[in-house]
C-alpha positions in Angstrom: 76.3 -104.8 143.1 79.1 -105.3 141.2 79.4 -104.1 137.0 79.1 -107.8 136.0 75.9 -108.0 138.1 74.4 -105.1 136.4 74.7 -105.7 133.4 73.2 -109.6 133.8 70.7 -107.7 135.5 69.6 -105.4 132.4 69.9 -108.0 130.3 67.6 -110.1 132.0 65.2 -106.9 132.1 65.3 -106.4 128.5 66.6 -109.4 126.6 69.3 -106.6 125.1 72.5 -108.6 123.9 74.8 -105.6 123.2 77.9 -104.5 125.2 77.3 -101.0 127.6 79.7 -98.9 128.9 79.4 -96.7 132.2 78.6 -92.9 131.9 78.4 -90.2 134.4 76.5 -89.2 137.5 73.4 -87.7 137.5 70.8 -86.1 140.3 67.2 -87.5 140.0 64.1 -85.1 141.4 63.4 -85.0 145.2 65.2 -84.6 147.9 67.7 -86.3 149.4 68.2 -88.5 146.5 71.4 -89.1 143.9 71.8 -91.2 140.9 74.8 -92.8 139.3 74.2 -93.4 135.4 75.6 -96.6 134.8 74.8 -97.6 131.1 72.7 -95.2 128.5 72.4 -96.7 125.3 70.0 -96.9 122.2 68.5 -99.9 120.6 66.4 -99.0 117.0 64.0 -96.2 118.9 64.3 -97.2 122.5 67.2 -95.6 125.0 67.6 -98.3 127.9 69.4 -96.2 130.8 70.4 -98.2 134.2 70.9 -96.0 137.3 71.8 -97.0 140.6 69.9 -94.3 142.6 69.9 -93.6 146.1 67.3 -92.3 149.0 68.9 -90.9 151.9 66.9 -91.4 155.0 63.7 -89.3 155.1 64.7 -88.9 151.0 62.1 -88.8 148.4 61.7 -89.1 144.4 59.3 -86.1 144.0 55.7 -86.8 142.0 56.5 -87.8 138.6 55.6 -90.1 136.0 57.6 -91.8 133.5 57.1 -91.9 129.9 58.9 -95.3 129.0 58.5 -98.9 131.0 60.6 -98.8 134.6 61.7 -102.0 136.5 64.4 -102.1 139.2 65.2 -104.2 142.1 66.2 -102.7 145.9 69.7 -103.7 146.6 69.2 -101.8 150.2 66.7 -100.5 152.3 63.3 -100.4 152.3 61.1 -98.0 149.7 57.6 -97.0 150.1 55.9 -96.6 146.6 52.3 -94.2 146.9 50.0 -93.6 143.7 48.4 -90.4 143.2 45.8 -91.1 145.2 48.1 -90.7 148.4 47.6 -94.4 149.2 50.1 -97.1 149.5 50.9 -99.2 146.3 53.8 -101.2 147.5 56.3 -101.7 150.3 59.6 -103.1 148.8 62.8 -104.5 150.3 65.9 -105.5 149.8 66.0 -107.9 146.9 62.5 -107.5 145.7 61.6 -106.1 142.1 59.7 -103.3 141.3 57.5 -102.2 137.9 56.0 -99.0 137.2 54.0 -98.4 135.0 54.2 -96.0 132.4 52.3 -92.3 131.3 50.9 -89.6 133.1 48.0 -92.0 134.1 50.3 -93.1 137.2 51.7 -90.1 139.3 53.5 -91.9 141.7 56.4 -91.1 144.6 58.7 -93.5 146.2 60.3 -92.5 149.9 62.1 -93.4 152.2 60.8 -93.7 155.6 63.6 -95.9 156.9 67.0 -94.9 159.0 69.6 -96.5 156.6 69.7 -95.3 152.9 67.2 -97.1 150.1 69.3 -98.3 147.2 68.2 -99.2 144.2 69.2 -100.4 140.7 66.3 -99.1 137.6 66.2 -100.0 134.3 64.1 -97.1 132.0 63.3 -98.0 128.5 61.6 -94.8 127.1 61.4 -93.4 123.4 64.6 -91.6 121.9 64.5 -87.8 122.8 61.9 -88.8 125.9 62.5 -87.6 129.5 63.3 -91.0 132.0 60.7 -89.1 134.3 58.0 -85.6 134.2 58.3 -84.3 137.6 54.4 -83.2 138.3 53.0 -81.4 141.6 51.5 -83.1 144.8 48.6 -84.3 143.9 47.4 -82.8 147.2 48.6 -85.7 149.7 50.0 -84.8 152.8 53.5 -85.7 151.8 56.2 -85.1 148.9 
């Protein structure tokens, strides 16, 4: 996705009408799984971050919850989402958005299960001073 993209894509998200720059790379939890920091900015009391992330084949977030409002969209791949109660809560593909919600109500993991790399662009809108995600333990499903 190109810059321009992006950022028409965060402001869609959030209705934000202010000009963001690119910052630097940074690793999410998981395995198999990087993230490029594209914008990090703050609004009154709300930091809005955009990352491109990526799962590798076999790849995986790690359990976590987040304590601010996510929303993305899969630019390649295919991700599978789980809740904490090891079930299924959403198969997504390429073009197709994705909310989470937020607190540590929802434990949640995305994976991928696929051959070809799961990429996708998230928007986090979390407190000033809050983590974009709590890594947690397995909640005792037969996966990470």
């Amino acid at each position: 996705m190109h810059q321009a993209s992006r950022l028409t894509l965060a402001l869609a998200l959030t209705g934000l009408a202010v000009g963001l720059a690119p910052a630097t790379a940074n690793a999410t939890p998981g395995r198999g799984v990087s993230a490029v920091t594209l914008f990090d900015h703050v609004v009154g009391g709300t930091q809005y971050v955009l990352k491109e992330i990526t799962l590798a084949p076999g790849g995986s977030t790690g359990w976590h919850f987040h304590p601010g409002a996510v929303s993305g969209v899969v630019e390649r791949g295919v991700l599978s989402h789980h809740d904490a109660t090891c079930a299924s809560d959403g198969v997504y593909h390429a073009g197709q958005a994705i909310t989470e919600e937020s607190g540590p109500g929802y434990v949640h993991i995305g994976r991928n299960l696929g051959t070809e790399p799961v990429v996708l662009e998230v928007l986090y809108r979390v407190p000033v001073g809050q983590a974009l995600a709590v890594d947690v333990p397995n909640p005792g499903c037969s996966f990470d």
